[in-house]
C-alpha positions in Angstrom: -4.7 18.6 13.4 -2.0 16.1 13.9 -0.2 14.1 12.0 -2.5 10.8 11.5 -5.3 13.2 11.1 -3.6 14.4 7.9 -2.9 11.0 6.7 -6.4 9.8 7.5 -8.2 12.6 6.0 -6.0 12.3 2.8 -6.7 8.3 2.5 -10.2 8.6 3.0 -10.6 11.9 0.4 -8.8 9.7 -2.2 -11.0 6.6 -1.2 -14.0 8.4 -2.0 -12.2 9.8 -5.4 -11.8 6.0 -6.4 -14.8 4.9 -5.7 -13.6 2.5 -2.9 -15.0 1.0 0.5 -13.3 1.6 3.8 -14.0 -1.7 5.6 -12.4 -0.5 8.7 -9.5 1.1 10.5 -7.0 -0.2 13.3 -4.1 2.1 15.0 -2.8 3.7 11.6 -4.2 0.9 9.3 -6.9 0.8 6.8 -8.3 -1.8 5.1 -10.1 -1.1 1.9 -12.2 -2.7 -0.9 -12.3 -1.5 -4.5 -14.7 -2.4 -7.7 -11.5 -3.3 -9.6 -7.9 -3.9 -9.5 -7.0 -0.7 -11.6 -9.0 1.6 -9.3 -6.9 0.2 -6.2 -3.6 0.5 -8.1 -4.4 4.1 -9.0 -6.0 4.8 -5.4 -2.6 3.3 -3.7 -0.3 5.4 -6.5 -2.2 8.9 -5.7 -1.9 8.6 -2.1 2.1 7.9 -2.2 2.0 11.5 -4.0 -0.6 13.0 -2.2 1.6 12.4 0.8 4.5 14.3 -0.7 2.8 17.6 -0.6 1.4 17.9 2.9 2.6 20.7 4.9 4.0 18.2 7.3 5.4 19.7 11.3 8.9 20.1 11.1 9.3 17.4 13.8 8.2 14.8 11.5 10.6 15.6 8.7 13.1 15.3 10.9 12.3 11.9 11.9 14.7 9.5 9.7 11.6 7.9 8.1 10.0 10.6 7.1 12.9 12.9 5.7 13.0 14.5 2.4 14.9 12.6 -0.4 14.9 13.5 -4.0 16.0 11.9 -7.3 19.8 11.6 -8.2 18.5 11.1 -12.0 15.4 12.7 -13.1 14.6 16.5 -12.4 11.0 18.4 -13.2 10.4 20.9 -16.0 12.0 23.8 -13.9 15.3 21.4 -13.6 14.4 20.7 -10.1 15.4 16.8 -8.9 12.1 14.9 -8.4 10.9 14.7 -4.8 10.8 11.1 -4.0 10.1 10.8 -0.6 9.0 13.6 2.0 7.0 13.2 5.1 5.2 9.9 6.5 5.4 6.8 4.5 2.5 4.4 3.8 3.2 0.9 2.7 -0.1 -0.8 0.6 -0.4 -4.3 -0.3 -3.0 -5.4 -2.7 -4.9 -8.6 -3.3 -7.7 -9.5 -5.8 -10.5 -11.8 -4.8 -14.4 -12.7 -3.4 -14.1 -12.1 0.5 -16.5 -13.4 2.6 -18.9 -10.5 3.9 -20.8 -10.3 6.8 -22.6 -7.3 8.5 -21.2 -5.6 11.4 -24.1 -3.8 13.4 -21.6 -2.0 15.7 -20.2 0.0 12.7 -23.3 -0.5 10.8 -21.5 -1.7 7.7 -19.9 -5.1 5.9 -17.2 -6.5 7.2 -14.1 -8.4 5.0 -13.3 -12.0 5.6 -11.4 -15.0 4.5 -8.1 -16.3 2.2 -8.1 -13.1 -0.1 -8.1 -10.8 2.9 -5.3 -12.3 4.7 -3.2 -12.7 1.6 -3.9 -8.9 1.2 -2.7 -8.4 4.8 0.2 -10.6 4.2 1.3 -8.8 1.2 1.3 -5.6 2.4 3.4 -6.9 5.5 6.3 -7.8 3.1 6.7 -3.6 2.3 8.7 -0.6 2.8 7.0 2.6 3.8 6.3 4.0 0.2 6.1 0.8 -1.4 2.9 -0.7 -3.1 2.8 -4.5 -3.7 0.0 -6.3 -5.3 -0.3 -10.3 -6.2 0.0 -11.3 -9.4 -3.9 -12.2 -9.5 -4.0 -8.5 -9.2 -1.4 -7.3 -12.0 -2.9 -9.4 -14.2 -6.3 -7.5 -13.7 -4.7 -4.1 -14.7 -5.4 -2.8 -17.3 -3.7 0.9 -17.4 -0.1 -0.4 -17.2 1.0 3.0 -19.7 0.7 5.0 -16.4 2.5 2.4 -14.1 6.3 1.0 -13.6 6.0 -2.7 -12.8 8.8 -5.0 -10.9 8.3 -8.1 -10.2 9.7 -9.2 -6.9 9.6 -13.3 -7.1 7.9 -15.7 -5.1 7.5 -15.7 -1.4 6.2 -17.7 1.1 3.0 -16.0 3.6 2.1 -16.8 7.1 -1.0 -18.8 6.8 -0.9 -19.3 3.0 -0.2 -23.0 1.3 1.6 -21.6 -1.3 3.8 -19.3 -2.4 2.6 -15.9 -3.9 3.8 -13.8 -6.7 4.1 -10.6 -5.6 4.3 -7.4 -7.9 5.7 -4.1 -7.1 4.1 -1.0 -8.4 5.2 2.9 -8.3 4.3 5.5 -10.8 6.1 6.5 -13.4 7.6 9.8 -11.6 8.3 7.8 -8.4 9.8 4.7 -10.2 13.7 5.4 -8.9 12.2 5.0 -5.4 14.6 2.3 -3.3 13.2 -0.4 -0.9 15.0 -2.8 1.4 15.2 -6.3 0.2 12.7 -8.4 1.2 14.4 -11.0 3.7 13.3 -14.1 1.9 14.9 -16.3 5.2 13.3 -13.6 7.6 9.7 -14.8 6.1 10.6 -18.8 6.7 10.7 -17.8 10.1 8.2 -15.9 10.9 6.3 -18.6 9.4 6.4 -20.1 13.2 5.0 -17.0 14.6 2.1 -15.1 15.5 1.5 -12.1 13.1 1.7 -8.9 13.9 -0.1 -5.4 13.1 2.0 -3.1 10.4 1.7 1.1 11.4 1.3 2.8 8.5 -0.4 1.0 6.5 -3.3 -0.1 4.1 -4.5 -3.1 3.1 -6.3 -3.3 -0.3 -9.0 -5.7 -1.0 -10.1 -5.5 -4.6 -13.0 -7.3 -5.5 -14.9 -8.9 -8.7 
């Protein structure tokens, strides 16, 4: 049981916790529908601490994205610093919206289409391994912000997108004083001009209404 195996097996067990759909997979990547935007947020918040506890091979946690880092701040009941990273990272972008659906016989299920599900795409391209981001259409669905740390990013321009979208980051409240890279604002102007490319690692969150 390798590595992606684990990762796979835990996204899918948490999927099925949540209620959610798994529209289909590609490489490392999953794209998933949900009834409603808090059942996506809490899906994408239990499977950046599910992650932390897998017994992952040595070799991967010596890999400089996967090492362990914990909390210069906060420490558990036993005075231990919180574990804020360990193992692979998963970065999940979430968009709220009606996709267009159409039956795929191969796989024998529906198939996501359309503006919503490229913006979700899109999104999730703008993250750090670890990180969640969600539109704003999405915050402002959520309705269990006690268990949730909120940052609002700004406004950024998406390949293939008129206009600019809010975007929202979301951690839980033990794994707020996680760090991410800046997003490159000029990095995103550019790439405006080019093709996009698939992210490893990754999930892609439809939630639907």
């Amino acid at each position: 049981h390798d590595a992606l195996d684990t990762h796979n097996d835990i996204l899918r067990l948490l999927i099925e916790r949540y209620q959610g759909y798994e529209v289909k997979t590609q490489g490392d990547s999953f794209m998933v529908a949900f009834h409603d935007a808090d059942s996506a947020v809490l899906w994408a918040l239990q499977v950046q601490e599910e992650l932390l506890h897998v017994e992952w091979p040595e070799d991967i946690l010596e890999q400089k994205s996967c090492e362990v880092v914990y909390s210069k701040n906060s420490v558990d009941r036993d005075g231990v610093p919180e574990l804020l990273f360990r193992g692979l990272r998963v970065r999940i972008g979430i968009h709220t919206g009606t996709p267009e659906l159409e039956y795929n016989a191969r796989t024998n299920g529906v198939d996501y289409f359309g503006p919503m599900v490229n913006c979700a795409a899109r999104i999730e391209s703008l993250g750090a391994g670890g990180q969640v981001l969600v539109s704003i259409e999405t915050q402002s669905k959520l309705n269990r912000l006690e268990e949730m740390s909120l940052l609002f990013m700004g406004r950024f321009p998406l390949k293939g997108m008129v206009n600019e979208q809010e975007v929202v980051q979301i951690s839980s409240l033990r794994l707020a004083e996680r760090e991410f890279p800046e997003i490159d604002r000029a990095k995103l102007l550019a790439q405006q001009q080019k093709p996009a490319e698939g992210a490893a690692g990754s999930a892609q969150v439809c939630e639907t209404c």
